[in-house]
C-alpha positions, 0 to 999 in steps of 0.5 A, a space after each residue: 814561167 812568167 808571161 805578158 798578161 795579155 800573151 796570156 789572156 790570149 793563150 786562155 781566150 784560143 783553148 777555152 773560146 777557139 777551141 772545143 778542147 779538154 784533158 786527155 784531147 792531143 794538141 799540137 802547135 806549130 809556130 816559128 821561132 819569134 812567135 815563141 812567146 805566144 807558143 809558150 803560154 799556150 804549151 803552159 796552159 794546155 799542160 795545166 788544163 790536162 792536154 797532151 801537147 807538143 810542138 814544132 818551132 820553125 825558121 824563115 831562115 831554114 825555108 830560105 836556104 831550102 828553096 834557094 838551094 834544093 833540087 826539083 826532086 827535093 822540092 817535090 818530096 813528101 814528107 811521110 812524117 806530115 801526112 802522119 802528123 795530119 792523121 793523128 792530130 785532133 787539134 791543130 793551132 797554127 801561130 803566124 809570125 815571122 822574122 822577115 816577110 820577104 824571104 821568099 820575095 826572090 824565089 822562082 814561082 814555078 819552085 813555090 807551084 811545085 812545093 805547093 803541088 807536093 803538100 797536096 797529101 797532107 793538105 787534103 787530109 786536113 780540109 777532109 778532117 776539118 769538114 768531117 769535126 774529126 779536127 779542129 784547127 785554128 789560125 792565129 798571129 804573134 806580133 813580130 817586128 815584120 808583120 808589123 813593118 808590112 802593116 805600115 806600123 810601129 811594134 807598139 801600134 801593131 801589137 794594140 791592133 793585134 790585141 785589139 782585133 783579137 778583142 783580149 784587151 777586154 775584160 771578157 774576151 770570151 763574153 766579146 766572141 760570143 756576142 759577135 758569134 751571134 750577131 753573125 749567125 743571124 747573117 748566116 741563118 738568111 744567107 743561107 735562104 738565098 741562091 743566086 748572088 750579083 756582085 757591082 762595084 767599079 769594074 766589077 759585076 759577077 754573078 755566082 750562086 750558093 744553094 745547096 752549099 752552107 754559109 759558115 759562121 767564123 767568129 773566132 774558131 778557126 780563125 783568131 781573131 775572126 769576123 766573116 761569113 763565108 761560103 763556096 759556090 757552086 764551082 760552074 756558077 761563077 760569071 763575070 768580071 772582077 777588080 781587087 781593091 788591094 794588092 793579093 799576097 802569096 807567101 809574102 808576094 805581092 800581086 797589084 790591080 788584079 782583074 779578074 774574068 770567069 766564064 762558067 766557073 773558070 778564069 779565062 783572062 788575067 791581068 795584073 799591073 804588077 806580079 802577072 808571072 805570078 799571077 799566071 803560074 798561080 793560076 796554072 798550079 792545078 785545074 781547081 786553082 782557076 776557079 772559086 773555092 770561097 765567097 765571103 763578107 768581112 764583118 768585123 768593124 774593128 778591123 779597118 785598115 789594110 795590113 798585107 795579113 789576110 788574117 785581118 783584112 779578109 775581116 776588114 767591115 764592107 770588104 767581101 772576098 774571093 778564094 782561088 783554089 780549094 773549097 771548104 767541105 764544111 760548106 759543102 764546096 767541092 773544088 780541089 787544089 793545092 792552093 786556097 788564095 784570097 783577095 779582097 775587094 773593098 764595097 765601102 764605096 759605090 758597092 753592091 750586093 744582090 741576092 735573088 734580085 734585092 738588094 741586101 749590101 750595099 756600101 759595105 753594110 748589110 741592109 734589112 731587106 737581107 731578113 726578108 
């Protein structure tokens, strides 16, 4: 099968670099219908490379129709096949990409709650399989028409920021992860030093702290393409107020000005100047969805513009973000919810970061007092 060299140069980069992958090893991978390109590479590849493979190809269309049409009982179905699928797979490779961002745009937040609450089983299989190495995962995106609109951009211009962000317009896209791989362990390896963390930038000053939990370095794995350092905090540390730079998106929604307050760990006040019903239901799916499953600094500097992908502009150089809901058990988080939603604070200006009383970030940049 013929395939866009650069479609392909990716493919090669995902199970050869993102990957500890080898014959006889099960991959499965799903995608929706206009990501097939990408998932067609990958499937030629994997079967070259002696991988057992298979696959499932979804519509936006089909998710559609399923919450405009199905009962609270459907909605709250689990599906026994999924819970299966969590328990077998030994790699998981998850293409983004759709035909229409918005499809959801009019759905009832309270159907979205409930359908999120129903996957809880299987999800919670997947972050004890993926902090237990018995799973690998990794999340990737295919330039579509939709994505592209949402970033503001052309399909020519998305797919070179694409690429370009995935680092597969080099010769060596292998050679390029593996460099950033270690520029950002030298990050992890002193973060992993520090305890208590204060955050300042406008309308902003939050303290939480870390130790005892474990910075991770992502640097292409789980992520494609990656470039952050993250961690969860201790759940009951977190204290303070915080202000979202850009708007926080939920399955294509879009929550404006978000602020944020937590008293010992939890939020107890809310606002948003546009989406605050949303905003609320999300923050009421479960106990654990009011409180911080991640911390986290975007470190990569080809990253730079705001494209409504978390994918990307939870990456974005100078920006940190937040994650509500469930905890990461490689970095020895324990919160539990059925939601893991992020937002993105950008530090590039009159931003600050503390870390046991030094200051170690400042104006999106990491200082060398951080190696002291």
């Amino acid at each position: 099968m013929l395939h866009d060299p650069t479609v392909l140069k990716m493919a090669k980069t995902i199970l050869n670099y993102s990957f500890k992958i080898k014959a006889g090893d099960f991959l499965f991978v799903e995608c929706e219908s206009v990501s097939q390109p990408l998932l067609a590479a990958v499937y030629e590849e994997a079967v070259k490379m002696g991988i057992n493979v298979d696959y499932h190809v979804n519509q936006s269309a089909f998710e559609e129709t399923f919450f405009q049409n199905a009962s609270e009982e459907q909605v709250k179905f689990q599906n026994p096949l999924m819970i299966k699928r969590f328990e077998e797979i030994t790699h998981l490779l998850t293409i983004w990409g759709t035909s229409n961002a918005k499809s959801l745009a009019s759905i009832d937040p309270r159907k979205l709650q409930a359908y999120a609450l129903a996957k809880r089983p299987w999800k919670e299989i997947f972050y004890r399989r993926l902090g237990e190495g018995t799973m690998e995962w990794c999340g990737t995106q295919f330039p579509t028409f939709a994505e592209a609109q949402e970033a503001g951009m052309s399909i020519s211009d998305y797919q070179e920021f694409l690429f370009q962000a995935c680092m597969v317009d080099r010769e060596d896209p292998i050679a390029a992860w593996s460099e950033l791989e270690e520029r950002q362990q030298s990050l992890v390896d002193s973060l992993n030093k520090c305890d208590e963390f204060e955050i300042v930038a406008p309308d902003t000053h939050l303290t939480l702290r870390t130790g005892g939990r474990k910075w991770v370095n992502s640097s292409g794995h789980a992520n494609f393409p990656s470039g952050e350092v993250f961690t969860s905090p201790v759940e009951t540390s977190v204290s303070g107020k915080i202000r979202f730079s850009f708007p926080g998106i939920y399955m294509g929604r879009e929550i404006e000005d978000i602020r944020l307050t937590f008293v010992d760990g939890k939020v107890v006040q809310a606002e948003a100047a546009k989406g605050q019903d949303l905003l609320q239901t999300l923050l009421e799916t479960d106990e654990g969805a009011s409180m911080v499953g991640e911390f986290a600094f975007g470190t990569n500097p080809g990253i730079t513009r705001f494209t409504r992908n978390m994918l990307f502009d939870e990456k974005i150089g100078g920006t940190i973000h937040l994650a509500l809901g469930e905890a990461f058990a490689e970095s020895l988080g324990v919160n539990k919810s059925a939601i893991h939603w992020d937002m993105l604070c950008d530090m590039r200006s009159e931003g600050k970061v503390y870390a046991d009383g030094r200051l170690i970030y400042e104006n999106g940049a990491f200082l060398p007092s951080l190696h002291q």
